[in-house]
C-alpha positions as a LaTeX table, in Angstrom:
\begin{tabular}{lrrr}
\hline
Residue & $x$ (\AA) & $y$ (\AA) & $z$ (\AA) \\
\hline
Unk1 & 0.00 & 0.00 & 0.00 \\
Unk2 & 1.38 & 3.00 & $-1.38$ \\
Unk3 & $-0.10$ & 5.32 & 1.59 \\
Unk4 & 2.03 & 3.14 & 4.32 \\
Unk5 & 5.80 & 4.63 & 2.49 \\
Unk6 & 6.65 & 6.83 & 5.00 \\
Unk7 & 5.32 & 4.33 & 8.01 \\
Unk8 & 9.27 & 3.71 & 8.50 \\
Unk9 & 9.47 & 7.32 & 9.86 \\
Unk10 & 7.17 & 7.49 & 12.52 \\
Unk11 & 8.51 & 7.72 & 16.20 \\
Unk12 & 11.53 & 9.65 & 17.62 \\
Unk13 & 14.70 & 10.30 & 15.84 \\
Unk14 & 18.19 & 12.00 & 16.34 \\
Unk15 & 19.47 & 13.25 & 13.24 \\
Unk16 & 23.38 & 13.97 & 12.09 \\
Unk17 & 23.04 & 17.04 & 9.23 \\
Unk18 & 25.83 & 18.01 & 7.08 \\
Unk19 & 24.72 & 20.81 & 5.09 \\
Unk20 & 26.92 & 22.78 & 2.21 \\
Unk21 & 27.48 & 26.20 & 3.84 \\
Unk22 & 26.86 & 27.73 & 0.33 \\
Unk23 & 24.60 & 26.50 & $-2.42$ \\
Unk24 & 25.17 & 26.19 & $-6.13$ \\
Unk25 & 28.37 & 28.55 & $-6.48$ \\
Unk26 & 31.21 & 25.38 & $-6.69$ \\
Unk27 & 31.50 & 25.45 & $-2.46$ \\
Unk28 & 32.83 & 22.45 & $-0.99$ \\
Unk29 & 32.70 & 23.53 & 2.24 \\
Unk30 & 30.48 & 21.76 & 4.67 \\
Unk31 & 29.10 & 22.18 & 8.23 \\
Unk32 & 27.46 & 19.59 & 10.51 \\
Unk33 & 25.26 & 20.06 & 13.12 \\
Unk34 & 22.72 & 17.65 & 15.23 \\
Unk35 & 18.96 & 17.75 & 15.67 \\
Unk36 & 16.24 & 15.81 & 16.35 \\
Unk37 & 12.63 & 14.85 & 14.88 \\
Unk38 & 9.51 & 13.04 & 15.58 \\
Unk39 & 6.79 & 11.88 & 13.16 \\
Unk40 & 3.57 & 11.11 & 13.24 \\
Unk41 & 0.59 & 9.41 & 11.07 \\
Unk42 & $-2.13$ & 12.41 & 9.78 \\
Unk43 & $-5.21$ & 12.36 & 7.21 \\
Unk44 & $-6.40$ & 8.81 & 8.63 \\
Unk45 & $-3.27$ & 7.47 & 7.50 \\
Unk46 & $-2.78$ & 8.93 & 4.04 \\
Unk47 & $-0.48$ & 11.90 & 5.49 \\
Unk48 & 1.94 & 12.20 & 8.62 \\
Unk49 & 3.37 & 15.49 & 9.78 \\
Unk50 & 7.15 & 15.47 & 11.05 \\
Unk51 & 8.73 & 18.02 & 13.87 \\
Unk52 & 12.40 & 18.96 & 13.86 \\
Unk53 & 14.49 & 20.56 & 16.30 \\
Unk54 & 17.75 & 21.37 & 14.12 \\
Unk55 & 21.13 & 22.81 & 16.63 \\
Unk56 & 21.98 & 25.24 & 13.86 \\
Unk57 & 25.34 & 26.40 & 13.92 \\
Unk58 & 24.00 & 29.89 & 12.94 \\
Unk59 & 21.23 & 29.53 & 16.05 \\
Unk60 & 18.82 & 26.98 & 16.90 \\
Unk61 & 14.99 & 26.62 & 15.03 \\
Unk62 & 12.17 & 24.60 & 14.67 \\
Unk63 & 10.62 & 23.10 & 11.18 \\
Unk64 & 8.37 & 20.86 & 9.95 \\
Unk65 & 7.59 & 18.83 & 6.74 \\
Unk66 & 4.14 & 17.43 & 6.21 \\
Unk67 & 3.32 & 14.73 & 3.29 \\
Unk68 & 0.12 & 14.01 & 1.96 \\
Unk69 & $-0.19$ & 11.07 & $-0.62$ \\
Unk70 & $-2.65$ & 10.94 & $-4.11$ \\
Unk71 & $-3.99$ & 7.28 & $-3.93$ \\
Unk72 & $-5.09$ & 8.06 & $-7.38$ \\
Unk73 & $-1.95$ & 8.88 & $-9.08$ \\
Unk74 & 0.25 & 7.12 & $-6.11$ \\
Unk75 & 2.25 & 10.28 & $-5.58$ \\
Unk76 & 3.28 & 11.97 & $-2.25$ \\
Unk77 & 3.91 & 15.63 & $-1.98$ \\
Unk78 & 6.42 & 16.95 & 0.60 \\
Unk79 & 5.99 & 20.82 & 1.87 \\
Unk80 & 8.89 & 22.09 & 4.39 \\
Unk81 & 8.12 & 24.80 & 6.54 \\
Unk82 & 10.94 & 26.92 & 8.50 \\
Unk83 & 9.73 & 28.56 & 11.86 \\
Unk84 & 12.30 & 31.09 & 10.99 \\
Unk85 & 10.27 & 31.81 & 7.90 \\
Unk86 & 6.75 & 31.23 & 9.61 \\
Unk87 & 4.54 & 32.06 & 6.63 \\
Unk88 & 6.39 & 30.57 & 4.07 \\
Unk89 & 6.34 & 27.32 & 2.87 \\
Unk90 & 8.32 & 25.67 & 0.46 \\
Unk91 & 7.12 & 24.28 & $-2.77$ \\
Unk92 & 6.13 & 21.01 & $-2.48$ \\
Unk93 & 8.34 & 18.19 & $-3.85$ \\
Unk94 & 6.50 & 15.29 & $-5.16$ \\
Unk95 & 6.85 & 11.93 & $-6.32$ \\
Unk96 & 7.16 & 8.18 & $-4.99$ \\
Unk97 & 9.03 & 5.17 & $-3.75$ \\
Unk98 & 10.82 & 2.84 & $-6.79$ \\
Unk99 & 12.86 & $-0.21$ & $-4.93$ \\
Unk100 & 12.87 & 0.87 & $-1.77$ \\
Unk101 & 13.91 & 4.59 & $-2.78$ \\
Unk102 & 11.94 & 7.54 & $-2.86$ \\
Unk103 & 12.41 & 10.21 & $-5.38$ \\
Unk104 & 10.78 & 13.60 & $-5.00$ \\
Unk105 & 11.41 & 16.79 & $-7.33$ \\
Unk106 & 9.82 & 20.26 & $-7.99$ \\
Unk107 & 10.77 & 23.60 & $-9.55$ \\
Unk108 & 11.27 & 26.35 & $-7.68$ \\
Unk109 & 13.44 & 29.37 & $-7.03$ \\
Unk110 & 16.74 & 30.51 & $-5.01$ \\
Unk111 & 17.87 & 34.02 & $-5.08$ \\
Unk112 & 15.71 & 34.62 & $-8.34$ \\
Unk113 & 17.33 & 31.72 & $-10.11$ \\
Unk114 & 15.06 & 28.85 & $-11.48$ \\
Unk115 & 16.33 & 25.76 & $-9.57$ \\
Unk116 & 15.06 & 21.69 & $-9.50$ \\
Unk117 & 14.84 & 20.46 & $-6.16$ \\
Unk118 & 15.30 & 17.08 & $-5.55$ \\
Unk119 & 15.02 & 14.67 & $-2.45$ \\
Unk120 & 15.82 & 11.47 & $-2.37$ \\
Unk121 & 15.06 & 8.88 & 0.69 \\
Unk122 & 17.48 & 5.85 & 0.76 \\
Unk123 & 19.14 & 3.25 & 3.58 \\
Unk124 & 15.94 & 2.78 & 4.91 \\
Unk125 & 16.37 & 0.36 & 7.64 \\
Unk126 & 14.23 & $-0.28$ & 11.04 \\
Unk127 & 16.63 & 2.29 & 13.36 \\
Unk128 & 17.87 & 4.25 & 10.53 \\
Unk129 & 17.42 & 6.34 & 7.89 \\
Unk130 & 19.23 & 8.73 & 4.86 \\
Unk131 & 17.59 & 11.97 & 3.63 \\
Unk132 & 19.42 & 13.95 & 0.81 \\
Unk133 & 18.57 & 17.19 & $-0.68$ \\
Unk134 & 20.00 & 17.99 & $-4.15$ \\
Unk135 & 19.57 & 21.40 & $-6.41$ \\
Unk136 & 20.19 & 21.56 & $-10.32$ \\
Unk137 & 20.32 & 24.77 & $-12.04$ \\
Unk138 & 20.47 & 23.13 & $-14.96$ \\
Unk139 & 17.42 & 21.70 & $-15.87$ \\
Unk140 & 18.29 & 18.47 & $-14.32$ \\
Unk141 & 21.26 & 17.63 & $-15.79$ \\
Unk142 & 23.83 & 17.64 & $-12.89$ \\
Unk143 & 23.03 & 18.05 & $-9.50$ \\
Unk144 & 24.60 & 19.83 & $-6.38$ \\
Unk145 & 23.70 & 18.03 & $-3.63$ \\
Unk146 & 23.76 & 20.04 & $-0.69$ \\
Unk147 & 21.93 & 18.85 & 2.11 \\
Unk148 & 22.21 & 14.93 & 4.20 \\
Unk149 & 20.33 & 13.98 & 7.03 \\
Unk150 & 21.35 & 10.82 & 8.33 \\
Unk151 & 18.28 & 9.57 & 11.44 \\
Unk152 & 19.02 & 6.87 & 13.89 \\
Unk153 & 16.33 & 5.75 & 16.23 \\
Unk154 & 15.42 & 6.84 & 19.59 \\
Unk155 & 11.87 & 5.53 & 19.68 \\
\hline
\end{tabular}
C-alpha cells in the first residue's frame, strides 16, 4: 500500500546534518550540526506530519515537513516549513518510492534563479534512515547536492 511509504518514519529520531554552507556557487565547504525529529501518522493514514528541532550552527529553530499522498496517481507531496520563515512554505516536492527509494522533485526558485529540487530517501532500515537534498540549475542535468540527514532511532 502505497499510503504506508513513510510508516518507517514514525517515532523519535536523532538526526546527524551536514549541510553545504553555500549553495550552487562550486562550495565544498560543509558544516554539521545535530537535531532531532519526531513523526507522526495524519489524514487517517494517508499523510503524517514530522517536527524537527535542528542545533543550527547559525542559532537553533524549529521546522516541519508534512506529506500528503494521491492514492489516485500514487504520488506523495512533501511541503517544508521553517519557523524562521513562519509564513512561508516551500514548494512542495512530489513523487514516490521505486525499490525501496523515494524520489521527490519540484521547480522552484533561489535568489531569483530557477532551480530543481530534488530529495531522495534511501538506507531505509528499522533504526535508521538517509535523507538527501539535491539542487540543479540546470534543468536536471547535474546536481549539487547540498543537504544529508542521516536519522538513527530513539523511539
Amino acid at each position: 500500500m502505497p499510503a504506508q511509504d513513510f510508516d518507517f518514519l514514525f517515532g523519535a529520531w536523532s538526526v546527524r546534518h551536514r549541510r553545504l554552507k553555500e549553495r550552487l556557487n562550486g562550495s565544498d565547504e560543509w558544516e554539521e550540526f545535530a537535531g532531532t525529529s519526531a513523526t507522526r501518522p495524519i489524514l487517517d493514514g494517508s499523510g503524517n506530519i514530522e517536527d524537527h528541532f535542528i542545533e543550527f550552527p547559525g542559532g537553533p529553530y524549529r521546522a516541519a515537513a508534512m506529506r500528503s499522498h494521491d492514492a489516485v496517481s500514487g504520488t506523495w507531496a512533501i511541503w517544508w516549513l521553517d519557523a524562521r520563515h513562519p509564513h512561508v512554505m516551500d514548494v512542495p516536492v512530489v513523487g514516490r518510492f521505486e525499490n525501496s527509494v523515494g524520489t521527490f522533485l519540484s521547480d522552484d526558485m533561489i535568489d531569483g534563479l530557477p532551480i530543481g529540487v530534488r530529495f531522495i530517501w534511501s538506507d531505509i532500515q528499522k533504526d535508521s534512515c538517509r535523507w538527501r537534498q539535491a539542487f540543479s540549475a540546470d534543468g536536471g542535468k547535474t546536481w549539487e547536492e547540498n543537504w544529508m540527514m542521516d536519522f538513527a532511532r530513539i523511539r
